[in-house]
N, C-alpha and C positions, 0 to 999 in steps of 0.2 A: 418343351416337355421332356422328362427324365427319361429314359431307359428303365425297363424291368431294372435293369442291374445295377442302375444309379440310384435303386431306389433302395439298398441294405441297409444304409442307414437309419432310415427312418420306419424301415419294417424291423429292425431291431434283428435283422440277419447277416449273417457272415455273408461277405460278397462269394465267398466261393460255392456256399451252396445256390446262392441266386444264379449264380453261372450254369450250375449244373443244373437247377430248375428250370431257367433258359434253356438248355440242349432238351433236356426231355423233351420239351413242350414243340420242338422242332423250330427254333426260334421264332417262336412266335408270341411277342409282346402278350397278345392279349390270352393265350390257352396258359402263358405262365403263372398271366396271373391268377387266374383259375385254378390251377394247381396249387398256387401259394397261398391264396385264399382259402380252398375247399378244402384240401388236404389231395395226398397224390391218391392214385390208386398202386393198386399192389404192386402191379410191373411198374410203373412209374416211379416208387418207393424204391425197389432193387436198382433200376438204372440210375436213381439221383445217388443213393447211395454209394456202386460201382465208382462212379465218377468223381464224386467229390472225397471218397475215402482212397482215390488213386488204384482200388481193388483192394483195399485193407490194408494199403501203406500205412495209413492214418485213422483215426479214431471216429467214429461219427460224434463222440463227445465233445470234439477238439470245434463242433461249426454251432454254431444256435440259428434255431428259425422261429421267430417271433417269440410272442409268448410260451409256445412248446422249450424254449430253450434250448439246452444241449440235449433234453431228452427227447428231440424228437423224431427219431427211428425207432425208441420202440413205442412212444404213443401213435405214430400213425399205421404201426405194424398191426 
């Protein structure tokens, strides 16, 4: 069986936000994917974003997650 994080591929997401989907969720396979499924909640959204943008080194446009694609920090804002 794959890993949350073996699974970006084929959820059509940058592995690095799966990562950081992963830390939110407090590594835990199945709350991730609850989050990548349902969508985050608010604080959940700020920490994935923190993380995977380095704290704004990088762009949240720069990762896609699923079909939201690159826009998705401000559709699930």
């Amino acid at each position: 069986m794959k890993s949350f994080i073996e699974t970006a591929a084929s959820r059509e997401t940058s592995e690095e936000l799966m990562e950081a989907i992963f830390r939110v969720a407090g590594r835990d396979e199945g709350r991730a994917v609850k989050i990548w499924e349902d969508g985050p909640t608010d604080a959940e959204l700020t920490a994935i974003i923190e993380i995977v943008t380095g704290n704004g080194r990088t762009e949240t446009t720069d990762y896609c997650w699923g079909s939201a694609g690159s826009g998705w920090a401000t559709l699930f804002n």
